[in-house]
C-alpha positions, 0 to 999 in steps of 0.5 A: 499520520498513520500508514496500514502496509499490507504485508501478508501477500506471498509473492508467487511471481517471484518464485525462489525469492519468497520461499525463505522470506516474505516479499518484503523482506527481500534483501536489496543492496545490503537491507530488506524492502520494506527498510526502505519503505520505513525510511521513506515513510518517515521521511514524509514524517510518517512513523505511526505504523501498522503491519499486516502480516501473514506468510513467513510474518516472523522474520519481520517481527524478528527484524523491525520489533517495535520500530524504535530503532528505526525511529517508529512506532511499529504494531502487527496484525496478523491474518492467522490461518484464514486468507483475508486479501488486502481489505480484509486484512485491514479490517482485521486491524480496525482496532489498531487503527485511527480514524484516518489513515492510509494503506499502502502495498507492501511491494511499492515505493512510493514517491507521493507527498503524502501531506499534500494528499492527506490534505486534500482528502480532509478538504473533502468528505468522502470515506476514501482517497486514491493516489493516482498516476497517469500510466497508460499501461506504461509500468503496468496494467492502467486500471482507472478511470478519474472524472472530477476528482473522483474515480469513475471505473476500476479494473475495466478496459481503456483506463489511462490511469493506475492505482499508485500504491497508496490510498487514505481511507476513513475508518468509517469505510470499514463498516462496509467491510464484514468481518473475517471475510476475504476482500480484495482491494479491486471489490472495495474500490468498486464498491466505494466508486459505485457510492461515489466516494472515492477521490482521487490524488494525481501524482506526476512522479513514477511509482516503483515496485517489487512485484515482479522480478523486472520491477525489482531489478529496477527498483534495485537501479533506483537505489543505487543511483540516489546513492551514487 
């Protein structure tokens, strides 16, 4: 399996924090965030692994190299100059990518069983796949609404659902995408749930994530209970 992090964000919620070092470089406990991603990820015997990059990028590339020292394999894209949001981002890496792979947000920590997920978007011939939580706005905002398995509204008012952090994609959803263009993760998913191919995957266990100085102090919680 092949993972896309989106790394190219510049974190402005979290002021100070990001003006030397990108978000996913912040240090917790003794190593970077997105360490912790890598491990967790290859834990779900996920090590095929595409980082796009943007604001700051060297200091990921200086850190995680090719991967081998992590046990992965590690390639970059980078924006460049032009801003092109998430999906842009990942359309810019289309030529690193297979033919089936999932994205996920550099700032989350996800706790999903990606094989079950991976699974059953191949039962099913649709270009995309959500991993979904039943949020009601507990963790942050609840941004979805899910009928049958299939998304049905993204972004609207009264969802009870939240997008995980993570979704699987068929390259060919890439073709909806043009090049070299700004796209935002919320115009794509639209687009995909308006051609009513996009799945969903509901997972019970919480998400974390880094976005904001309070979910980052609780994510830093979180990593010190497993250790104790």
């Amino acid at each position: 399996m092949q993972i896309v992090i989106l790394c190219g964000g510049l974190a402005t919620r979290l002021g100070d924090l990001t003006k030397t070092v990108p978000k996913s470089m912040i240090p917790i406990e003794g190593k970077p965030f997105l360490e912790y991603q890598v491990e967790n990820l290859k834990n779900h015997s996920i090590k095929d692994i595409v980082l796009c990059v943007g604001y700051l990028s060297e200091k990921i590339e200086d850190y995680f190299g090719n991967g081998s020292k992590f046990g992965v394999n590690i390639q970059y894209s980078h924006d460049g100059d032009k801003p092109l949001g998430p999906i842009g981002a990942v359309k810019n890496a289309e030529s690193l990518l297979e033919d089936e792979f999932f994205i996920m947000y550099g700032d989350s920590y996800l706790t999903v069983d990606f094989q079950k997920a991976y699974s059953f978007f191949n039962q099913n011939n649709k270009l995309g796949l959500m991993v979904v939580y039943k949020n009601n706005d507990k963790y942050d905002k609840s941004n979805l609404k899910i009928k049958n398995n299939l998304a049905v509204s993204y972004g609207e008012k009264d969802a009870d659902y939240i997008d995980y952090g993570t979704s699987m994609l068929s390259k060919k959803a890439l073709n909806l995408i043009p090049e070299n263009t700004f796209y935002t993760t919320g115009d794509f998913f639209i687009l995909l749930i308006q051609k009513q191919e996009l799945l969903t995957f509901e997972t019970k266990k919480r998400f974390y994530h880094i976005g904001t100085l309070q979910a980052l102090e609780e994510f830093r919680e979180f990593i010190i209970r497993q250790d104790l």
